[in-house]
Backbone as XML, in Angstrom:
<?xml version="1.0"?>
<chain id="A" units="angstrom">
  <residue number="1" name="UNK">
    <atom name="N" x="-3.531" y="-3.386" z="2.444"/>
    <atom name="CA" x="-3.661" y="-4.621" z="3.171"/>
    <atom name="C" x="-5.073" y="-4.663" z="3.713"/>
  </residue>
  <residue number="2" name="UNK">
    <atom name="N" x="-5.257" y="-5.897" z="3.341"/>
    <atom name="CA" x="-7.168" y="-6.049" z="4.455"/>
    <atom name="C" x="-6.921" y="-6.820" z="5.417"/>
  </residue>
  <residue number="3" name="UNK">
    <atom name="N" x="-7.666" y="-6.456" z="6.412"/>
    <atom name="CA" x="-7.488" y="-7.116" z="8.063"/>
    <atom name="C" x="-9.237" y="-7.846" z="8.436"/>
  </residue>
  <residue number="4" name="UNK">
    <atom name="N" x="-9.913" y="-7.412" z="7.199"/>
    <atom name="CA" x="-11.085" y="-7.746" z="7.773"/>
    <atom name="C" x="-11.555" y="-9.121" z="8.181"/>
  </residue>
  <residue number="5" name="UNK">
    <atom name="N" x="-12.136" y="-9.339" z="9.424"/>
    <atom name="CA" x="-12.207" y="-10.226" z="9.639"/>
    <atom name="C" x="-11.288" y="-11.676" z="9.639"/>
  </residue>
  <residue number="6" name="UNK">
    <atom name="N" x="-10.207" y="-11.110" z="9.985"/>
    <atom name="CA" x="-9.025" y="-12.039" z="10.390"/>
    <atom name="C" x="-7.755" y="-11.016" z="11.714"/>
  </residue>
  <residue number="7" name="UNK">
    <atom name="N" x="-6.849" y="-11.768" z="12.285"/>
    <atom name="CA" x="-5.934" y="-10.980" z="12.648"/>
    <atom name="C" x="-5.026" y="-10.246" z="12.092"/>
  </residue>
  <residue number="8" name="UNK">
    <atom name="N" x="-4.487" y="-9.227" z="13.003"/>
    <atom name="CA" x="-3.459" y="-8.529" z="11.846"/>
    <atom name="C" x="-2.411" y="-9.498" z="11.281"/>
  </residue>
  <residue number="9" name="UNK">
    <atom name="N" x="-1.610" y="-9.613" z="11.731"/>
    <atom name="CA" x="-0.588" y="-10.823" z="11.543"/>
    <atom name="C" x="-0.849" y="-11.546" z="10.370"/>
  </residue>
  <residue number="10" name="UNK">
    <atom name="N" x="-2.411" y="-11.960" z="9.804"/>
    <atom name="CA" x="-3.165" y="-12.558" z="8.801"/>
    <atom name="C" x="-3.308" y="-11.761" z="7.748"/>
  </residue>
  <residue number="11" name="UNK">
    <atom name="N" x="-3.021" y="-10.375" z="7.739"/>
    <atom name="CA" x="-3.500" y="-9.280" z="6.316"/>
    <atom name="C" x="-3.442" y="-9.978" z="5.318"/>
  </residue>
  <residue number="12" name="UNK">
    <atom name="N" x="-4.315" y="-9.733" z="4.273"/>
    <atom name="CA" x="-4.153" y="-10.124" z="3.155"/>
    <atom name="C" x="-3.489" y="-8.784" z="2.190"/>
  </residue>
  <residue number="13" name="UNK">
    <atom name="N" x="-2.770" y="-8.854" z="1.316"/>
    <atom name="CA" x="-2.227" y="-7.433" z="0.342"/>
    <atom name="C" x="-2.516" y="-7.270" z="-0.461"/>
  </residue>
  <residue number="14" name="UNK">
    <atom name="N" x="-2.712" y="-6.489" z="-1.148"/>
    <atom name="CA" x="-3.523" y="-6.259" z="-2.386"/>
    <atom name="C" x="-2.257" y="-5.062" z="-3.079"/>
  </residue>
  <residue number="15" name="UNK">
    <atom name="N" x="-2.234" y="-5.398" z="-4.461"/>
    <atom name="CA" x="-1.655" y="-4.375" z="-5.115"/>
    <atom name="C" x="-1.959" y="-4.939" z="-6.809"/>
  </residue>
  <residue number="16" name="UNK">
    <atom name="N" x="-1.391" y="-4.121" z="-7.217"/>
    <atom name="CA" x="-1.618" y="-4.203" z="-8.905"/>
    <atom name="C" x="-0.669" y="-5.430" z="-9.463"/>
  </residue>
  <residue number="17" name="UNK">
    <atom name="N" x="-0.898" y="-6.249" z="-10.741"/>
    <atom name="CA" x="-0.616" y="-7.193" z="-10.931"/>
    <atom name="C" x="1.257" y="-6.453" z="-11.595"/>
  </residue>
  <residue number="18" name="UNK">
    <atom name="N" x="1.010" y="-5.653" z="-11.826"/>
    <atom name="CA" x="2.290" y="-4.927" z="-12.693"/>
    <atom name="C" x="3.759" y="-4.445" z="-11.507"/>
  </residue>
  <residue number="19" name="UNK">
    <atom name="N" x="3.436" y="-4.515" z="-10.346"/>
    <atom name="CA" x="4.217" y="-4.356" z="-9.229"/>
    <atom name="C" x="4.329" y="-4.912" z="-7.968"/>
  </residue>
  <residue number="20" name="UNK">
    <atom name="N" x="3.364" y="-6.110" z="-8.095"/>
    <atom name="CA" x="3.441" y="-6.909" z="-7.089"/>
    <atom name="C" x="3.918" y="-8.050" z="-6.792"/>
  </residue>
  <residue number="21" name="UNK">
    <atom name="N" x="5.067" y="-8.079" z="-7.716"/>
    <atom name="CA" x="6.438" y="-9.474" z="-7.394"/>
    <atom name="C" x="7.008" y="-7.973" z="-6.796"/>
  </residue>
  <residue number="22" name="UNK">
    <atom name="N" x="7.240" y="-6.654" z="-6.886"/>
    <atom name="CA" x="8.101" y="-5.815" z="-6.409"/>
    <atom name="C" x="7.982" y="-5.087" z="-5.647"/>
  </residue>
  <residue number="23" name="UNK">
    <atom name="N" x="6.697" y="-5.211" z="-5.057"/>
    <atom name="CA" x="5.961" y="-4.153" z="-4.202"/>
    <atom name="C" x="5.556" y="-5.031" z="-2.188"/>
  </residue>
  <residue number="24" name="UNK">
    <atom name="N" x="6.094" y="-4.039" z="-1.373"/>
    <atom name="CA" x="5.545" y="-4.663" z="-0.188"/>
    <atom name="C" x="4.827" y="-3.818" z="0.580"/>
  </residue>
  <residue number="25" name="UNK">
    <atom name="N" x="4.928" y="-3.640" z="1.207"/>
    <atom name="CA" x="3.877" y="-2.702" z="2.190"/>
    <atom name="C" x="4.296" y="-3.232" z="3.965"/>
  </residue>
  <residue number="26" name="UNK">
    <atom name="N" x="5.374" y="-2.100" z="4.409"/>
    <atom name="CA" x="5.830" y="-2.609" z="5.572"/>
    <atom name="C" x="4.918" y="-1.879" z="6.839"/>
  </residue>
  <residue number="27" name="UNK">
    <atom name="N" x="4.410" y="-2.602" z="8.082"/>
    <atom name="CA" x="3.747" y="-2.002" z="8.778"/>
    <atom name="C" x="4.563" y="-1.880" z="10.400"/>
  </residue>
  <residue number="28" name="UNK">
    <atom name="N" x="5.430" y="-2.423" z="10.195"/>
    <atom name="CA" x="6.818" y="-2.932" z="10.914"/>
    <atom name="C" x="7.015" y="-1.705" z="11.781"/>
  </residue>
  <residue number="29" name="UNK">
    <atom name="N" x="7.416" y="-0.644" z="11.122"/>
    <atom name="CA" x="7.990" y="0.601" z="10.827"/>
    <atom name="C" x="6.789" y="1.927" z="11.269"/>
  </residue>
  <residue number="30" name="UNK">
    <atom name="N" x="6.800" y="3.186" z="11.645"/>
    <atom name="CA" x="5.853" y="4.112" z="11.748"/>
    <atom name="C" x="6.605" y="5.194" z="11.178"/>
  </residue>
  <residue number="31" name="UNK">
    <atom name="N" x="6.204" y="5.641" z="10.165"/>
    <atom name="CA" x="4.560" y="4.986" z="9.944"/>
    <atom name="C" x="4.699" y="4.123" z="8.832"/>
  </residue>
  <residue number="32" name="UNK">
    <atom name="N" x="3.643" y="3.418" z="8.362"/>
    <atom name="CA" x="3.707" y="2.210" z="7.426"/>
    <atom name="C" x="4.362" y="2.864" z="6.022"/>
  </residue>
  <residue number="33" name="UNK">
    <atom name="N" x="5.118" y="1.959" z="5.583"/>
    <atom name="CA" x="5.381" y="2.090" z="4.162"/>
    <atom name="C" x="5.010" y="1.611" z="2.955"/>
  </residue>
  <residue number="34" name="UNK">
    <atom name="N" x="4.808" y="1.889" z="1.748"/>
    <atom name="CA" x="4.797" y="1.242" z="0.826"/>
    <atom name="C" x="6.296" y="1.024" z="0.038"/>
  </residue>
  <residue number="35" name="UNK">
    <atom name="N" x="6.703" y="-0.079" z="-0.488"/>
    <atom name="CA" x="8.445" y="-0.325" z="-0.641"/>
    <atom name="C" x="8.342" y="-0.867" z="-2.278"/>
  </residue>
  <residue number="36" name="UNK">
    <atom name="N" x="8.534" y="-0.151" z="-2.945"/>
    <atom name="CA" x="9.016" y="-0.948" z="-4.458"/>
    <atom name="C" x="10.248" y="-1.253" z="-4.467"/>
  </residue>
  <residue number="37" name="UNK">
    <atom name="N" x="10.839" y="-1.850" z="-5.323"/>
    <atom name="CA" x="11.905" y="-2.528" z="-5.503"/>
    <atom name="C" x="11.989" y="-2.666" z="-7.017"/>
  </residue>
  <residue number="38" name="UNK">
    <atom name="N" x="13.192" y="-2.384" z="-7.691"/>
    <atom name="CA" x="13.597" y="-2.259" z="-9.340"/>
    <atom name="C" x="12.681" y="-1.161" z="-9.580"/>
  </residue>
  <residue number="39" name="UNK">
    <atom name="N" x="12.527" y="-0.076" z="-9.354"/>
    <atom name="CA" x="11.607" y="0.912" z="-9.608"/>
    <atom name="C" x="11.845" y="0.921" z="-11.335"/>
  </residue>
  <residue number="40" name="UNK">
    <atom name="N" x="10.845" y="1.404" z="-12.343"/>
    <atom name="CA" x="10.760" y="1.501" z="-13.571"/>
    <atom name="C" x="10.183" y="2.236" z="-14.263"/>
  </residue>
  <residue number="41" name="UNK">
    <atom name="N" x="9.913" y="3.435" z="-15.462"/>
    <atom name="CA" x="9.648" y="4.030" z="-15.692"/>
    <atom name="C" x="7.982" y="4.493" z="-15.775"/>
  </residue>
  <residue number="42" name="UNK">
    <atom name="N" x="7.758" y="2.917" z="-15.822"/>
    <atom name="CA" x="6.362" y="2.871" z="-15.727"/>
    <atom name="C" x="5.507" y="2.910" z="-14.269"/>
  </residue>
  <residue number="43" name="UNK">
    <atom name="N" x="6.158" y="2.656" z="-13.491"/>
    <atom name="CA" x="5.627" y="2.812" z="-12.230"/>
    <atom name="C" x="4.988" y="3.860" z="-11.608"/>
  </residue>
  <residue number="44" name="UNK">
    <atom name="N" x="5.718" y="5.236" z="-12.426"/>
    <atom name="CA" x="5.037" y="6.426" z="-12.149"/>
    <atom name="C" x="3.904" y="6.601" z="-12.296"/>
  </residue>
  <residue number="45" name="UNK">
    <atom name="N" x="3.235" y="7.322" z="-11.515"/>
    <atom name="CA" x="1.576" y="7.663" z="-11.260"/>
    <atom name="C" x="1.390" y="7.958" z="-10.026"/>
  </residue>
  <residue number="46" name="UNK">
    <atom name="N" x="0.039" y="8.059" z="-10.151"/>
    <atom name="CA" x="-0.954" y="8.526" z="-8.954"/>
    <atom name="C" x="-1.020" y="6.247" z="-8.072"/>
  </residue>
  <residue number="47" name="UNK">
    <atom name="N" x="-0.301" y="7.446" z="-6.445"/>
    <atom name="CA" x="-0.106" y="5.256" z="-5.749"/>
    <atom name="C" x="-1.931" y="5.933" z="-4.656"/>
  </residue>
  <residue number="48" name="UNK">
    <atom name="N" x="-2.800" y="4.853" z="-4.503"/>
    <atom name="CA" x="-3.715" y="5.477" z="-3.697"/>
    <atom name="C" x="-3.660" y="4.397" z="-2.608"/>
  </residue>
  <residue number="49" name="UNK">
    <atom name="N" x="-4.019" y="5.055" z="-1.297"/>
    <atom name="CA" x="-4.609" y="4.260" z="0.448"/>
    <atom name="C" x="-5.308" y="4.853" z="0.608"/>
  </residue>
  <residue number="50" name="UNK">
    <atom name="N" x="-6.108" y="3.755" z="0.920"/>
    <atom name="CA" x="-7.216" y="3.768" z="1.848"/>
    <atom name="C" x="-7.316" y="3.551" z="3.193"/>
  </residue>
  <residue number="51" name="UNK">
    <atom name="N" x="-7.889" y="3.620" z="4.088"/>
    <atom name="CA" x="-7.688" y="3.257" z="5.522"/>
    <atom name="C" x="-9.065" y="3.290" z="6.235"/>
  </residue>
  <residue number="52" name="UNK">
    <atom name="N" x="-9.489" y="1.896" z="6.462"/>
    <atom name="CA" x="-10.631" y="1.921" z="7.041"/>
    <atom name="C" x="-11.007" y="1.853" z="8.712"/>
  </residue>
  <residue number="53" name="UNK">
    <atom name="N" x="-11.763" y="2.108" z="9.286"/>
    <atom name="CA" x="-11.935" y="2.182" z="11.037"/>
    <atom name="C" x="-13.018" y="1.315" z="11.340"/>
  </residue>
  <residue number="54" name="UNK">
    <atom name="N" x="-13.064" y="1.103" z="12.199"/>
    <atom name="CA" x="-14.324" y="0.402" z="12.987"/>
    <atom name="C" x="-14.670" y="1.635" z="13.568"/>
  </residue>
  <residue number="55" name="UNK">
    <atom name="N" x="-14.205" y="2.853" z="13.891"/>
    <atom name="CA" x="-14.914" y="3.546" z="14.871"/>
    <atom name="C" x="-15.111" y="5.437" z="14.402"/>
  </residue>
  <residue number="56" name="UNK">
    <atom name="N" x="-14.056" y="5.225" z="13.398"/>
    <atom name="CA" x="-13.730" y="6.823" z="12.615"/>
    <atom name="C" x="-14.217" y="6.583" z="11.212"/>
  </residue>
  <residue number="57" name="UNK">
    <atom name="N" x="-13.903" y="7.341" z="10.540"/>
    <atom name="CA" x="-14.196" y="7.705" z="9.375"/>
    <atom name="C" x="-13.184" y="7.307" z="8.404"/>
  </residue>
  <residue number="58" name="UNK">
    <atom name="N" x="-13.570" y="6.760" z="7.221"/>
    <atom name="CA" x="-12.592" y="6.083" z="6.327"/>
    <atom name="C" x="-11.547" y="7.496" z="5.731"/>
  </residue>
  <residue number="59" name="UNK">
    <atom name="N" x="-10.279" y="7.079" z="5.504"/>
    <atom name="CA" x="-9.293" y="8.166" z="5.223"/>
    <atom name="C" x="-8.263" y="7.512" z="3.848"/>
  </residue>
  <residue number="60" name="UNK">
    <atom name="N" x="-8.705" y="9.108" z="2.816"/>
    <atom name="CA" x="-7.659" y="8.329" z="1.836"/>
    <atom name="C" x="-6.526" y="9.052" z="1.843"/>
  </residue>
  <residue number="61" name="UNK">
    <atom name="N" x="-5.881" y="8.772" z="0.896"/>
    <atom name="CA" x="-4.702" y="9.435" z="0.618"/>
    <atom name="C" x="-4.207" y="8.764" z="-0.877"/>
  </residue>
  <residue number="62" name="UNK">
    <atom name="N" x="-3.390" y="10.040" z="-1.627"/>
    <atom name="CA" x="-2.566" y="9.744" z="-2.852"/>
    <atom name="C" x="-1.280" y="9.950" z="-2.631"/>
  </residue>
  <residue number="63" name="UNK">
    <atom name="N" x="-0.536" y="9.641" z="-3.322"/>
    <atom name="CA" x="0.822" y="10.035" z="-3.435"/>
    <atom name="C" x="1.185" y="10.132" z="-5.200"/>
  </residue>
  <residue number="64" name="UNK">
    <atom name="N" x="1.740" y="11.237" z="-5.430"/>
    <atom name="CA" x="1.810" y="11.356" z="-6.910"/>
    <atom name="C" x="3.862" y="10.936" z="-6.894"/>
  </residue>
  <residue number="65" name="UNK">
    <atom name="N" x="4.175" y="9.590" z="-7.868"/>
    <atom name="CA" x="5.625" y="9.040" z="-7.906"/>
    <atom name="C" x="6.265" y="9.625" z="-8.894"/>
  </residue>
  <residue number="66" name="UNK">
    <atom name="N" x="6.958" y="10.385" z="-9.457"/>
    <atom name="CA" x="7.474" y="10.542" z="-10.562"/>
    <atom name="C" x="8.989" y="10.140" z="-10.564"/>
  </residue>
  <residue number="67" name="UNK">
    <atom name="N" x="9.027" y="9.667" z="-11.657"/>
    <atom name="CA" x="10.700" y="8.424" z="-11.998"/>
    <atom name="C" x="11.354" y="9.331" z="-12.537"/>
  </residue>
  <residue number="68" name="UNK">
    <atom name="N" x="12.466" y="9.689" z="-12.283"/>
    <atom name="CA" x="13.337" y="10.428" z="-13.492"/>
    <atom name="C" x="14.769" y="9.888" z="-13.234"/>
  </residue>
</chain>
């Protein structure tokens, strides 16, 4: 999600064109989630975040999904 230069409430989402009628990203919740829905064989992979600061240091993270 990007917040830049708007409010949170305003995020814009970003995800891949192949999972994003199925994909949400809840911030509702702590800590935030990422939520697929009809999961599919292809979905598996490397999911990546980013997380940017105004005041720290940018922080990523992967998560490796495997479907079975």
């Amino acid at each position: 999600i990007d917040v830049r230069g708007r409010p949170f409430h305003k995020a814009v989402n970003w995800s891949d064109e192949v999972v994003r009628p199925r994909a949400r990203f809840v911030t509702s919740q702590k800590p935030a989630a990422l939520i697929l829905e009809g999961l599919q064989l292809e979905d598996e992979g490397v999911y990546r975040c980013r997380v940017d600061f105004k005041k720290s240091p940018t922080r990523n993270f992967q998560v490796n999904l495997t479907v079975i």
